[in-house]
C-alpha positions as CSV (number, residue, x, y, z in Angstrom):
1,X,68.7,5.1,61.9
2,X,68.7,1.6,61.6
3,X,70.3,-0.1,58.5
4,X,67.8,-1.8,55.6
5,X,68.1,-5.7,55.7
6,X,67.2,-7.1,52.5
7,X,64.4,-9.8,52.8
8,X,65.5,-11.9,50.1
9,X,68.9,-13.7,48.8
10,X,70.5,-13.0,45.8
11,X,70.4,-17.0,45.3
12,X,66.5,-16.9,45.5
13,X,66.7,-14.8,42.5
14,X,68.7,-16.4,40.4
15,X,66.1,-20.0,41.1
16,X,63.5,-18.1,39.8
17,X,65.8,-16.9,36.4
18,X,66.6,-20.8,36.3
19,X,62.9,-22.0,36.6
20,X,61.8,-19.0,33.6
21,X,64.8,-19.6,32.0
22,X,64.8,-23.2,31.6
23,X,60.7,-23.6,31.4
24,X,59.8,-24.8,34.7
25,X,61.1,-26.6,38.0
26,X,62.3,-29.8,37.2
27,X,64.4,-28.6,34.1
28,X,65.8,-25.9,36.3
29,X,66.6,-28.3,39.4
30,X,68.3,-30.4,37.0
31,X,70.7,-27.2,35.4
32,X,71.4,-26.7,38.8
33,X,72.1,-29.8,40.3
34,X,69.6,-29.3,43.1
35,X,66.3,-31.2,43.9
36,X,63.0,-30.1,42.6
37,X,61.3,-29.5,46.1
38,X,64.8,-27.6,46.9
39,X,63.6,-25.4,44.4
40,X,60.1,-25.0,44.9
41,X,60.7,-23.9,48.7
42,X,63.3,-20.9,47.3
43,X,60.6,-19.5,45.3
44,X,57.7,-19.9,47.7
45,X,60.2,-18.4,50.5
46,X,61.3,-15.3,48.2
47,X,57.4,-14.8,47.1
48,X,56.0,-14.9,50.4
49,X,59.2,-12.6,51.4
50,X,58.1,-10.2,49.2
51,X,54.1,-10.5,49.2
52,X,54.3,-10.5,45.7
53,X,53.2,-13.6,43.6
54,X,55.7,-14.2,41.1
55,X,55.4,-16.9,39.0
56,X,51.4,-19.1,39.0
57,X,50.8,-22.7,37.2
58,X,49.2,-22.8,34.5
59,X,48.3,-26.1,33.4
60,X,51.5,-27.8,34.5
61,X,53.9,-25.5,33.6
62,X,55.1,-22.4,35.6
63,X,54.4,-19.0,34.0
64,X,55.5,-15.4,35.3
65,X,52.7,-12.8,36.9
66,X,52.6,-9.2,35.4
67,X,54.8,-8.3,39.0
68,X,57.2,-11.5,38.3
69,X,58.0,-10.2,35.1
70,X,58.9,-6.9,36.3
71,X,60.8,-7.8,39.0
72,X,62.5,-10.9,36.9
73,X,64.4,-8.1,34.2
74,X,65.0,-6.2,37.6
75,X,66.7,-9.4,39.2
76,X,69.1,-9.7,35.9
77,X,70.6,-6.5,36.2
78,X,71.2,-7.4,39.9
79,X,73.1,-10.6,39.4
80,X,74.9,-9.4,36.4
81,X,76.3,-6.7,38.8
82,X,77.2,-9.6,41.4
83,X,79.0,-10.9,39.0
84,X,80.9,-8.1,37.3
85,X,81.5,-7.3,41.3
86,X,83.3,-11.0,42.4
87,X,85.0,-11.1,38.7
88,X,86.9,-7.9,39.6
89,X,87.6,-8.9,43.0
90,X,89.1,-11.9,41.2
91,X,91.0,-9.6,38.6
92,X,92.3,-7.8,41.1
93,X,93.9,-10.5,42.8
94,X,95.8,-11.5,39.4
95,X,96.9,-8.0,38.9
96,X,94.4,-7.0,36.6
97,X,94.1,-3.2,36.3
98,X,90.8,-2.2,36.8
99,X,91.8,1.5,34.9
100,X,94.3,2.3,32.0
101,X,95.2,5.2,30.2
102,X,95.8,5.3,26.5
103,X,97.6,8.9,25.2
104,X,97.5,9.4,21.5
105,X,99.1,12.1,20.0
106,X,96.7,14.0,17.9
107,X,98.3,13.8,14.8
108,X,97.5,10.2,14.9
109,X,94.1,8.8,12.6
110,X,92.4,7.5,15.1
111,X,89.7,5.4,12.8
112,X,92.6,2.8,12.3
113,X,92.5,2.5,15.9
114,X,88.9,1.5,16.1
115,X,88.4,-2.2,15.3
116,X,91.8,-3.0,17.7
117,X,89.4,-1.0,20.8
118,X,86.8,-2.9,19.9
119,X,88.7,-6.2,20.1
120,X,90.0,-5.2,23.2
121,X,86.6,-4.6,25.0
122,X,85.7,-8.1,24.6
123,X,88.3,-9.3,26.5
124,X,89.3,-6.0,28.8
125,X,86.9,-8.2,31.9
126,X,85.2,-4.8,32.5
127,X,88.6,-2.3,33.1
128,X,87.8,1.3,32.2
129,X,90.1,2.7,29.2
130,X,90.8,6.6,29.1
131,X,91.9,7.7,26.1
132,X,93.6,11.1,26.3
133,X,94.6,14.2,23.3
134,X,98.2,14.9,23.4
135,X,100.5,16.8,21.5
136,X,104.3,17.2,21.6
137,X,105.4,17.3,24.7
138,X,102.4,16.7,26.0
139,X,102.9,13.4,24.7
140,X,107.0,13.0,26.2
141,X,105.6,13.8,29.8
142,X,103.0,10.7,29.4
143,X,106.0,9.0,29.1
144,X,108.6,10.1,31.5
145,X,106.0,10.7,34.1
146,X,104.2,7.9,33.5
147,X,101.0,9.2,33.7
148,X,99.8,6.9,30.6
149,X,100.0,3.3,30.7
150,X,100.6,3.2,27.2
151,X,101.3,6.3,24.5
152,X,101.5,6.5,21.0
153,X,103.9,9.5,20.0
154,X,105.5,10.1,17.0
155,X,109.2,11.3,19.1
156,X,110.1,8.5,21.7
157,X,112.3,10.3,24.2
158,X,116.2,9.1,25.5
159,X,116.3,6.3,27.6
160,X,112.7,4.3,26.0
161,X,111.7,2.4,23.3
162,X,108.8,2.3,20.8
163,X,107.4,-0.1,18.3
164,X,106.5,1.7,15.4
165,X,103.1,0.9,14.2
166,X,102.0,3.2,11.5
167,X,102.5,6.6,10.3
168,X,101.5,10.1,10.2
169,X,101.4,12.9,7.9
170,X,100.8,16.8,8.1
171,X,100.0,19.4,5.2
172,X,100.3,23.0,4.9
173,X,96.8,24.3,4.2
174,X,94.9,27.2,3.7
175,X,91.6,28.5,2.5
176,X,91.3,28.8,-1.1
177,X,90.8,32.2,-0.9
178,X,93.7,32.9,1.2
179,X,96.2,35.3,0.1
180,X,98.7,32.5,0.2
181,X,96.5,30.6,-1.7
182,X,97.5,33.4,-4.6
183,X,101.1,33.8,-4.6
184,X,103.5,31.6,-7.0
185,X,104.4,28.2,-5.5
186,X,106.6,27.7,-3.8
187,X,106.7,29.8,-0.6
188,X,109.7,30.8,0.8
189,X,109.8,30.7,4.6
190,X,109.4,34.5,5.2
191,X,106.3,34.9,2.8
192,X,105.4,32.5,5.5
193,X,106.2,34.2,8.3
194,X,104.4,37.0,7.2
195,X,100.4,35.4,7.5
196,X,98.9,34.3,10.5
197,X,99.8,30.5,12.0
198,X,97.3,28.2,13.5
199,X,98.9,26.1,15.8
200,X,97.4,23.6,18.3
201,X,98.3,23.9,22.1
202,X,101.0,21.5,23.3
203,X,99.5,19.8,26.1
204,X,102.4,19.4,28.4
205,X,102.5,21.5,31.5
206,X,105.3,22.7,30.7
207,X,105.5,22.8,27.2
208,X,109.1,23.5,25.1
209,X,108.2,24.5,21.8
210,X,111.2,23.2,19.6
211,X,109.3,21.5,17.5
212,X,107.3,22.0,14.0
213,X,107.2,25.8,12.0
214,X,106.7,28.2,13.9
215,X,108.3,31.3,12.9
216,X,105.4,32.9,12.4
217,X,104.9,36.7,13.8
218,X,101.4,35.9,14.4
219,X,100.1,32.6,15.5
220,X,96.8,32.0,17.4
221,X,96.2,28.3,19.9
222,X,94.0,26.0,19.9
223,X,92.8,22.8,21.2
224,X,92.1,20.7,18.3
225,X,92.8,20.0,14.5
226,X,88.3,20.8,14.5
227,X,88.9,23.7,16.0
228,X,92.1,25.1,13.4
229,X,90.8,23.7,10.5
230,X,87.1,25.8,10.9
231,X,89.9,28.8,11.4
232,X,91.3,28.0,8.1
233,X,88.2,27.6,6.4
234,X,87.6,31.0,8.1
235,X,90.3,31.8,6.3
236,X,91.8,33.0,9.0
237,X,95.3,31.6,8.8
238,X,97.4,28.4,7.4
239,X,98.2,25.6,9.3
240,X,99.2,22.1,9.1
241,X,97.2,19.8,9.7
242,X,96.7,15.8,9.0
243,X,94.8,14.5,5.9
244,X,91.9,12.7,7.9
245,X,91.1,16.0,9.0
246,X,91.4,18.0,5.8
247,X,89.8,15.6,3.5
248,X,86.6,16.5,5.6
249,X,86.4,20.2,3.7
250,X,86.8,21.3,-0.2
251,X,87.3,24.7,0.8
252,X,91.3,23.9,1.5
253,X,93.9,24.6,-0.9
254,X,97.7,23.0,-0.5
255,X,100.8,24.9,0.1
256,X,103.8,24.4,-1.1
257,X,106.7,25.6,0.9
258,X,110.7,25.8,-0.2
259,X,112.3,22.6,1.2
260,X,109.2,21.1,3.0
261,X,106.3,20.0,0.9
262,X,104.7,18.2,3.9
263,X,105.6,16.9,7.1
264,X,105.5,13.2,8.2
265,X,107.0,10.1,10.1
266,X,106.7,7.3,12.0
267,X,104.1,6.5,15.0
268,X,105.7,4.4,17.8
269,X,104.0,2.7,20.5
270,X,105.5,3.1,23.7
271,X,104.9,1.4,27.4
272,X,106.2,4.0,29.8
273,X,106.0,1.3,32.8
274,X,108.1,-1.1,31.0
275,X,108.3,-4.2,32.7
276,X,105.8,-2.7,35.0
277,X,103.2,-2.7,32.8
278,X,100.3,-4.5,34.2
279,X,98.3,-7.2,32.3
280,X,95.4,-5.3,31.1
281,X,97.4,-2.7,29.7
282,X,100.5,-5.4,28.0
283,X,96.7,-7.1,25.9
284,X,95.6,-3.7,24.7
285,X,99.1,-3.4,23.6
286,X,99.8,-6.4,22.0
287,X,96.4,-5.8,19.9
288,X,97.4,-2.6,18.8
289,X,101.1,-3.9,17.8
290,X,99.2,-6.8,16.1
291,X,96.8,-5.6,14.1
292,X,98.6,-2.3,12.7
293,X,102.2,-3.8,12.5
294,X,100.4,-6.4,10.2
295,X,97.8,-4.0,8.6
């Protein structure tokens, strides 16, 4: 099967976004520093290529066809993709990533993270960002395994460092009509242990659970803070959970448990590669110390 070879050049095209864009030949030979008749001969050349009349003059200005238009927006997306192409050819060659992972532990409110994502877009020169869910040691394996290029946790492990950039906060919560709901505040711990736990899974592979309540006799896992806090609505069981997630109900009622009203503390920011940390990833993380250090 012979191979397709294309009939025009991808120069062609963009003389005939010059001449529309600039309003005709001569303005477009001069943003171009070519000659006039230089230009002409492209277009004619990529029009007879084609068999398609693309552009026709009308009085003494050059107007696109009905096909020229069509095949004008078609041309854009072409060289923009030349150009996205040969600018991450160019990245590369500085080191630029052209992927980087971002884990955030759940408990984290991710609206404050929004506007520093958006900054960093403008200026990321096309890399992909994956943002990944994890929780507790979920979040220490991103870390010593650097499988994240960057990991906000709220427990930075031995041998790293973190920058702290905000905090985090977790309630005990239940459904109004909850049993719990109805006993005198405040629990003690075994009342506690005696009602149904929501937890969320730990996302590690191989998770150690030493950390939070969870003494529970009964607990049931799942994925998310959506997913336990319609189970607590439900209600199903307590859990804590983060207040960007339950100020999204009125159907929650507040625990009070002996010697731990609510659990909270600090969010650190934490580059696994250290000093091998490429560029890309080193920006998106001197945004995000920036702007929520400062906030």
């Amino acid at each position: 099967m012979a191979s397709y070879r294309p009939k025009t050049t991808l120069e062609q095209w963009r003389i005939l976004q010059a001449v529309v864009d600039h309003g005709g030949y001569a303005q477009a030979a001069a943003a171009l520093n070519k000659s006039q008749s230089a230009m002409n001969h492209a277009v004619a050349k990529l029009q007879d290529s084609l068999g398609v009349e693309l552009l026709e003059v009308v009085g003494r200005k050059a107007q696109l066809t009905d096909c020229g238009a069509v095949m004008l927006r078609r041309s854009r997306q072409l060289t923009v993709l030349v150009t996205e192409l040969e600018q991450l050819a160019e990245n590369l060659k500085q080191g630029w990533e052209p992927e980087i992972t971002l884990a955030i532990e759940m408990v984290c409110d991710r609206s404050k993270l929004l506007p520093v994502l958006r900054e960093f877009q403008q200026h990321s020169r096309g890399s992909r960002l994956t943002l990944l869910d994890s929780v507790l040691t979920g979040s220490e394996e991103a870390i010593t395994e650097q499988s994240a290029d960057l990991v906000i946790t709220h427990q930075v492990p031995r041998g790293y460092v973190g920058e702290p950039i905000g905090s985090y906060q977790l309630r005990l919560v239940v459904a109004a009509e909850h049993p719990l709901a109805k006993l005198p505040q405040p629990l003690s711990p075994e009342q506690l242990s005696q009602a149904l736990q929501i937890v969320i899974r730990d996302t590690a592979r191989h998770p150690n659970e030493n950390q939070g309540w969870l003494k529970a006799e009964q607990r049931w896992t799942v994925t998310s803070f959506n997913e336990a806090l319609q189970l607590v609505e439900a209600g199903i069981g307590f859990c804590w959970l983060p207040p960007f997630i339950t100020r999204q109900s009125d159907a929650l009622v507040e625990l009070s448990l002996r010697g731990s009203s609510h659990r909270a503390g600090l969010m650190y920011l934490v580059q696994p590669k250290n000093e091998k940390t490429g560029p890309c990833a080193r920006l998106l993380y001197d945004l995000l110390v920036s702007k929520l250090t400062n906030s």
